[in-house]
N, C-alpha and C positions, 0 to 999 in steps of 0.2 A: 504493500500500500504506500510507503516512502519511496519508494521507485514510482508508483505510477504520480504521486503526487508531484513528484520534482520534475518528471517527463511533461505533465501540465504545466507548471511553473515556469519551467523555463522558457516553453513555449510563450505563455503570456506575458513574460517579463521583456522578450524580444520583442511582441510585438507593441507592450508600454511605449518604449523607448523608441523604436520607429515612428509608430501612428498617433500616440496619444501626446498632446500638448501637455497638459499638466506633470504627465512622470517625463516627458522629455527635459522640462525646464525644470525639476525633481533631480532626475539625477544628472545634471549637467552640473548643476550647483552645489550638488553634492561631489561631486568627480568620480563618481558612479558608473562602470558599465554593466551591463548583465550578464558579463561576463566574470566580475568581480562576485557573482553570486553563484556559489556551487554545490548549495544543498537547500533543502526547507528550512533549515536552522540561519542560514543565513538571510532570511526575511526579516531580520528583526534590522538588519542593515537602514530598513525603508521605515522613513519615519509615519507613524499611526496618521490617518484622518476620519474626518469625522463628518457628521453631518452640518457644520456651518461652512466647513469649506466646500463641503461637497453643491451645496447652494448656493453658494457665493460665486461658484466658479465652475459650475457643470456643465456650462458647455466646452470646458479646458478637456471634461472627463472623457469626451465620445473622440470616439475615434475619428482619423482623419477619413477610412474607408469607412465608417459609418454603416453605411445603407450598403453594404454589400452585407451585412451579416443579417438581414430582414426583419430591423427591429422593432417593435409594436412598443406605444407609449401606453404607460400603467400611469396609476398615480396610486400613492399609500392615504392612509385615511386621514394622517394628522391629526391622532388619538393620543399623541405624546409629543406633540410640539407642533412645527411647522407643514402643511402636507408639501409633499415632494414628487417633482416630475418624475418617472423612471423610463428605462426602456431594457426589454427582456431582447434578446436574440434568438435565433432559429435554433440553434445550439444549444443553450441554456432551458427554452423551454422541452426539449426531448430527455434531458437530464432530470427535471423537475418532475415529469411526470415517471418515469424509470425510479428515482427515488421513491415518490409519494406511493407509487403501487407495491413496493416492496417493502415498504412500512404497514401500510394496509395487508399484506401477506401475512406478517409476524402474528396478525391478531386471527386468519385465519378466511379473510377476504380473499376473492378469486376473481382478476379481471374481466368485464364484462355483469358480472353481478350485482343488480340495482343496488341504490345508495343514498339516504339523505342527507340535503348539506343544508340543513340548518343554522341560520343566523339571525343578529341583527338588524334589519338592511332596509330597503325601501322596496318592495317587489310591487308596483302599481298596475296589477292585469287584471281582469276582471275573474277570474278562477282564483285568485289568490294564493296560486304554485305554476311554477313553471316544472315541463317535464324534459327532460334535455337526453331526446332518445338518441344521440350519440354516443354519449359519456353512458346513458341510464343512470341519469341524475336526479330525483324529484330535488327540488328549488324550497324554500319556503321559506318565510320571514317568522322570526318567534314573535315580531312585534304583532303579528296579525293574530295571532291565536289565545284564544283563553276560553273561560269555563262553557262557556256559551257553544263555542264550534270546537270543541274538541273529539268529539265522535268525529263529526267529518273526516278530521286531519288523521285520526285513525284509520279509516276506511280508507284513505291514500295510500297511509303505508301497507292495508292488506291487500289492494288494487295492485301495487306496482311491487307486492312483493319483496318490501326492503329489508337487506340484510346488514347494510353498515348507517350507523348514525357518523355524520362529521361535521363539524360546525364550533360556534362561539361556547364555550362550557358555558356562560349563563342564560345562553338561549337551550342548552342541551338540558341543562337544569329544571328551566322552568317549564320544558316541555312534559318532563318525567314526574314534575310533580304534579303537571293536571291532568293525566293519566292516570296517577295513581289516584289521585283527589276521585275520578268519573269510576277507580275500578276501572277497569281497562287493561289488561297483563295477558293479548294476545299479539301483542305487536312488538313485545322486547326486540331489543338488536342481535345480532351474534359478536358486532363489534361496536365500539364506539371510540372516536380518535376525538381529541380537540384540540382548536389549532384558534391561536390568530392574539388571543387575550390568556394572559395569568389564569391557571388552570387551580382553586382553590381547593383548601382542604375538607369542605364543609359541602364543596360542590361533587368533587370527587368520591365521598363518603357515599350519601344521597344517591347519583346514579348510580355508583356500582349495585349498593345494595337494592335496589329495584332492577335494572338491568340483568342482573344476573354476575356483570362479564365485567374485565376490566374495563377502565376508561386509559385509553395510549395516549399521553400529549405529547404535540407536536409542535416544536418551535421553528420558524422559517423569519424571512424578512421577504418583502417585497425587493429590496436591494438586490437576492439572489446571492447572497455572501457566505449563508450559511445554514444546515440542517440537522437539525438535532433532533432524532426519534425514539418514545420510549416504549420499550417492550412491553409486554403482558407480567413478566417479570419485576417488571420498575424501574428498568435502569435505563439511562438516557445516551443513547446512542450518538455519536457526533457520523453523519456520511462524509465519510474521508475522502472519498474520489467527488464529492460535488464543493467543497471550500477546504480550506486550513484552517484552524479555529484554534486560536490563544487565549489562555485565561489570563488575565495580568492585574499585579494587583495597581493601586492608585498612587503609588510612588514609580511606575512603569516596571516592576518586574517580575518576571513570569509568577504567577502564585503555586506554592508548590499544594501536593494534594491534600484538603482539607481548607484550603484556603478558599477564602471568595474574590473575584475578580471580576473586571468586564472583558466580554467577550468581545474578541476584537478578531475578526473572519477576511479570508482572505476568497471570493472566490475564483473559483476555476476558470469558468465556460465562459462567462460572458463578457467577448470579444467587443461589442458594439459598444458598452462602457463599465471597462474593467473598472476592479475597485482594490487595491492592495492594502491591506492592514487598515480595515476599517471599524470603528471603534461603534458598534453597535448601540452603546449607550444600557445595554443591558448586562444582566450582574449572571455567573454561578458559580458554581465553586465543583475546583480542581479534584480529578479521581487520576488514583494510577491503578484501581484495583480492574478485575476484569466480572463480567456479567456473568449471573449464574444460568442464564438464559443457553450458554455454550456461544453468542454469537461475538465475534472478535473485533469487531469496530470500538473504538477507543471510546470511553465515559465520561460525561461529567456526573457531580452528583446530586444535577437539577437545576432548574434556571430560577434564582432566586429572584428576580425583577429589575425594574430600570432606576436610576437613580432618582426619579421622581415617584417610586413608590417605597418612598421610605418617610418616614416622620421623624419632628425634629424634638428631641428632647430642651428639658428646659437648661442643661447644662453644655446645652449647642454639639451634643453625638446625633450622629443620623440614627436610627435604627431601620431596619427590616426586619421579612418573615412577620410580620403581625399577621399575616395571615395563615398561621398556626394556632393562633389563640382561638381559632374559631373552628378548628375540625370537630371538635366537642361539644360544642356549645349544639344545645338542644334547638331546633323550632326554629332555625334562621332556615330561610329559602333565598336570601341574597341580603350584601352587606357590604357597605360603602364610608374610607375613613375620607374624615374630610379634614383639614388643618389652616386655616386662614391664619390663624396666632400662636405665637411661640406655645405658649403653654395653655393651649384650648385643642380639644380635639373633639368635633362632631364624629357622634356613630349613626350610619342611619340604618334600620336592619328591618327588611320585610319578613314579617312572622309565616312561620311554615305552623302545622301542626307539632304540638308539644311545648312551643313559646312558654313562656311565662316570667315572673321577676327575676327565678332562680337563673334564667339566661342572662339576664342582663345584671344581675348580681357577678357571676361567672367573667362575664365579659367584663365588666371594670375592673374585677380583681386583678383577671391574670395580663391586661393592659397595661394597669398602675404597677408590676411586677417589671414589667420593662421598659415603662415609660417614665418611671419617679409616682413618687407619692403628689407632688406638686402638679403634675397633670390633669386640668379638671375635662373628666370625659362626659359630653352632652349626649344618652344616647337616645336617639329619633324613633318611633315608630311610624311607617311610612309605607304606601301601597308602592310605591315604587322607589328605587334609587333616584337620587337627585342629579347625578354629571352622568352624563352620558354621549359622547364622540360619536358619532351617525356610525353606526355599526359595529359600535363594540362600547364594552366597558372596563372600566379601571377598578380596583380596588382600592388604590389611595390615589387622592386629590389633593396633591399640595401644594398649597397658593402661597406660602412665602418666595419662591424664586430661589434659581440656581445662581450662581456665578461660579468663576474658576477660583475664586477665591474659599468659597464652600467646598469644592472640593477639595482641593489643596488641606485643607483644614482634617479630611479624614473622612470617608465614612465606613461607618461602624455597621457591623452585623448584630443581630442581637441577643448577643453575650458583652457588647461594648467592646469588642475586636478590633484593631485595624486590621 
């Protein structure tokens, strides 16, 4: 796999430095050639970017042959900052799909095999599903569905026969819970993958135990940089033939295993506008152990979130992982931290069945356990969450602001780590 990785690498490092402006005048300034790089390890040569240069300066990104690589403009949702143009290649999308279907294998899925892709999203047709007999795909939005038409959306899945659920986990959530709310448990999955938003512990709990089956999360970027897939076993697979993926911690050095870092991906395939060590802005933390699963692609040991899903203690440490304190906690069916002020934190939490005070006694406890005692926690009962990015949701919302100076300063996991 280090052979086939560096055979890509080198490849796309030649063509950096021919076609692309940006790593031309990169490593010119550097006194860089791509020839001065003769293994994977030698990437770290190339200095990290990130998403403000990558905006400030993306047309520097694409290559000069561009349009010979047939590339289609995406855009990302801008559910964590700014949204951004993209563009995929010919290349890159036959890769995406080769990975995704052999992720979808691990669980026991079989190409060609209906499948639903449940989200949060806008789908404005008058049937209120799309059926996508190419892929055999049923379409549907969670926002369209609740107590009311939930028979329907059943008889969908027994019409079209679906054997994999894949979508947003709080649309995958709230779909399992008004099924089970109608009685309803002839439409289980055989699998269920989530992809796109923070996969929680309380959501994961929930479908499994209704489902039957595991829930697989699946981490991607729309950038194309990088794949991380997790087994049925639990462990999180990095696809080594579709990016390079470093863990590093926030002083820039590799984190060794156990450590949390941001993941910073290199990918492979996509010729039309490469991207080298790019700094995802998301967090997990380093494995050197191997999968009991028997499958050999390298681990992390989960994707712990992005620097803005963390909250700021009053003694100015970041914390994460708050979304542990909640896999226990009774009678939550969705839960959202909010932080406008240092030491103020809204909870807003939609009651599932089993709610009650002893929840939300529960939840301030083991909150003020890693927030300080000084933390006063407001927590909301609420028919819905309140922030919501047009297709997807966050679990923390925090409104005091980043700077490089915040960083610099540390952030902390939550044990109060750097």
């Amino acid at each position: 796999m280090r052979a086939l990785q560096w055979e890509l690498l080198s490849r796309l490092l030649k063509h950096c430095f021919e076609n692309v402006a940006y790593y031309r005048k990169l490593f010119t300034g550097l006194g860089l050639h791509p020839s001065d790089l003769r293994s994977v390890d030698d990437l770290r040569l190339v200095p990290v970017i990130n998403k403000r240069i990558l905006l400030e300066r993306y047309e520097e990104f694409k290559a000069d042959n561009f349009e010979r690589f047939r590339p289609r403009e995406v855009h990302t949702s801008g559910t964590t900052g700014t949204p951004l143009s993209l563009y995929w290649d010919a290349d890159s999308n036959v890769l995406e799909l080769v990975c995704q279907w052999r992720h979808f294998s691990w669980s026991g899925y079989r190409l060609g095999e209906p499948f639903l892709d449940i989200r949060s999203r806008i789908l404005d047709v008058p049937s209120g599903y799309v059926w996508n007999w190419r892929c055999r795909g049923l379409e549907v939005s969670s926002d369209n569905i609740d107590a009311a038409n939930v028979q329907r959306y059943a008889e969908l899945l027994r019409k079209y026969r679906i054997k994999l659920w894949r979508g947003h986990p709080h649309a995958i959530n709230w779909f399992c819970h008004l099924l089970h709310s109608a009685g309803i448990d002839d439409v289980k999955p055989k699998c269920v993958i989530s992809c796109a938003e923070t996969l929680l512990g309380y959501q994961r709990q929930f479908i499994q135990s209704w489902a039957g089956v595991p829930v697989c999360d699946n981490y991607g970027l729309k950038e194309r940089s990088v794949l991380i897939c997790q087994c049925p076993e639990g462990g999180y697979h990095i696809a080594s033939e579709y990016g390079i993926v470093e863990v590093i911690r926030d002083d820039g050095q590799a984190a060794l295993p156990g450590e949390e870092g941001r993941i910073v991906a290199t990918g492979l395939h996509n010729k039309a506008v490469p991207l080298l060590r790019y700094d995802t802005g998301d967090y997990a933390v380093q494995s050197d152990r191997r999968c009991s699963c028997g499958r050999t692609l390298p681990l992390v040991e989960g994707i712990s979130g992005r620097l803005d899903d963390r909250v700021l203690r009053a003694d100015g440490r970041w914390i994460s992982g708050l979304q542990r304190e909640f896999y226990f906690a009774e009678g939550v069916r969705e839960a959202q931290l909010v932080q406008e002020q240092r030491q103020n934190l809204d909870v807003y939490l939609v009651p599932a069945e089993g709610y009650g005070e002893e929840t939300e006694i529960h939840l301030r406890t083991e909150l003020k356990k890693k927030l300080g005692e000084s933390m006063k926690i407001h927590i909301h009962r609420v028919e819905e969450i309140p922030f919501r990015s047009p297709g997807k949701s966050k679990f923390v919302v925090n409104k005091l602001g980043f700077d490089d100076r915040t960083v610099k300063e540390g952030v902390c996991d939550e044990d109060g780590g750097i």
